[in-house]
C-alpha positions as CSV (number, residue, x, y, z in Angstrom):
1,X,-4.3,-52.3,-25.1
2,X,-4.7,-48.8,-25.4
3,X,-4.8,-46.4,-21.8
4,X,-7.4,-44.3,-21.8
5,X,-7.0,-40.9,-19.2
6,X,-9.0,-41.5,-16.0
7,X,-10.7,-38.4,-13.7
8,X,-8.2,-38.4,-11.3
9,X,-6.3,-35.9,-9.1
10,X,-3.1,-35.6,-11.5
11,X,-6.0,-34.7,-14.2
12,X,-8.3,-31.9,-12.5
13,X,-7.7,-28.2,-12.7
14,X,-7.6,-27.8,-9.1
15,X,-5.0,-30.2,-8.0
16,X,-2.3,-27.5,-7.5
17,X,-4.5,-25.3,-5.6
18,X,-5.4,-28.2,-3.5
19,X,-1.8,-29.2,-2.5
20,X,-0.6,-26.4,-2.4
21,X,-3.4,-24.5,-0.1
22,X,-2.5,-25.3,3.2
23,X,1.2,-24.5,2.9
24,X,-0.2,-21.0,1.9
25,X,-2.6,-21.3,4.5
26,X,0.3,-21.9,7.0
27,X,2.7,-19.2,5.6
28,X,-0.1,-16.8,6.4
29,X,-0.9,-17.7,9.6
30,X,2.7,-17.9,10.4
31,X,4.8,-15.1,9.1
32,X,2.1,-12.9,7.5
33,X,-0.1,-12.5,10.2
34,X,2.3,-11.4,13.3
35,X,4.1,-9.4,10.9
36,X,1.3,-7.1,10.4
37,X,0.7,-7.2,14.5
38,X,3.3,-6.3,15.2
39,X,3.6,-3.6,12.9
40,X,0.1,-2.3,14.4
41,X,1.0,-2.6,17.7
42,X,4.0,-1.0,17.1
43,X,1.8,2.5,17.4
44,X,0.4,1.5,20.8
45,X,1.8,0.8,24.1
46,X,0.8,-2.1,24.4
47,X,2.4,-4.4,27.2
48,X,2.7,-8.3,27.8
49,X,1.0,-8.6,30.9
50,X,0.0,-5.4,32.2
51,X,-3.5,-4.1,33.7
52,X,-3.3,-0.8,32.2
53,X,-6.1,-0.6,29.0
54,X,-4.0,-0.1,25.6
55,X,-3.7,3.6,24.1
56,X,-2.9,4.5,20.5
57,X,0.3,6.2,20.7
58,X,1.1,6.9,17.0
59,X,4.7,7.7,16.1
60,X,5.6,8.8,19.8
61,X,7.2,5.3,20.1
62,X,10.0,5.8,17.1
63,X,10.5,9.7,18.1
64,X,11.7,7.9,21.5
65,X,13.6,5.3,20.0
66,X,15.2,7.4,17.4
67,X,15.6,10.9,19.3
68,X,19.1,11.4,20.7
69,X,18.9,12.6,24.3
70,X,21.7,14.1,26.6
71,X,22.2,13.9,29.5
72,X,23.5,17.1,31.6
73,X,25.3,17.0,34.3
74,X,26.4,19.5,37.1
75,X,29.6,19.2,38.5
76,X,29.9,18.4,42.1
77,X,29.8,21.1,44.6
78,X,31.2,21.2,48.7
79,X,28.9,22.7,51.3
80,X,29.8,26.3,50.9
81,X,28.2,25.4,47.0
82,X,31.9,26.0,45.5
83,X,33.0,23.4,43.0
84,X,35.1,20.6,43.8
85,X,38.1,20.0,42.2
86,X,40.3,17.0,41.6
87,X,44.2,16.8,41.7
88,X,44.9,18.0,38.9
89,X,42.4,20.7,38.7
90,X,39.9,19.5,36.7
91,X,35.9,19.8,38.1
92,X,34.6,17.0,39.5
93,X,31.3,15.1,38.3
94,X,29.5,13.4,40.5
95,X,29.4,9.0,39.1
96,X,26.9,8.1,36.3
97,X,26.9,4.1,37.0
């Protein structure tokens, strides 16, 4: 008895597609999708729960995160406005933390 091929699944064209669709579809939705939100939001300032309307910043949020900023700070002066020293001699500076 000789087997003749049916029209089944393993058969049609489309059977890969088929399976293989909603793991592509879940991919997408899944890792594609907030990748590119948050890439977009990225140039906003956008906040999780906050009233204000969201604004288009551009690149001001990666010139803050990448700038290097100092902070300057006066040494300590008494109330005649001369500055304090410590034992040794060195000028004082007021605490940071």
């Amino acid at each position: 008895m000789k087997l003749t091929p049916n029209r089944s699944l393993q058969n049609h064209p489309l059977a890969g597609w088929s399976l293989a669709g909603p793991a592509i579809f879940l991919i997408t939705l899944f890792l594609i999708v907030p990748f590119i939100l948050a890439f977009t939001l990225s140039f906003t300032n956008q906040r999780l729960i906050s009233p204000n309307p969201t604004e288009w910043v551009g690149t001001r949020n990666f010139k803050q995160l990448l700038g290097v900023g100092t902070l300057v700070l006066q040494p300590e002066t008494d109330e005649a406005g001369a500055l304090v020293r410590d034992a040794k001699g060195e000028l004082s500076y007021p605490r940071v933390r």
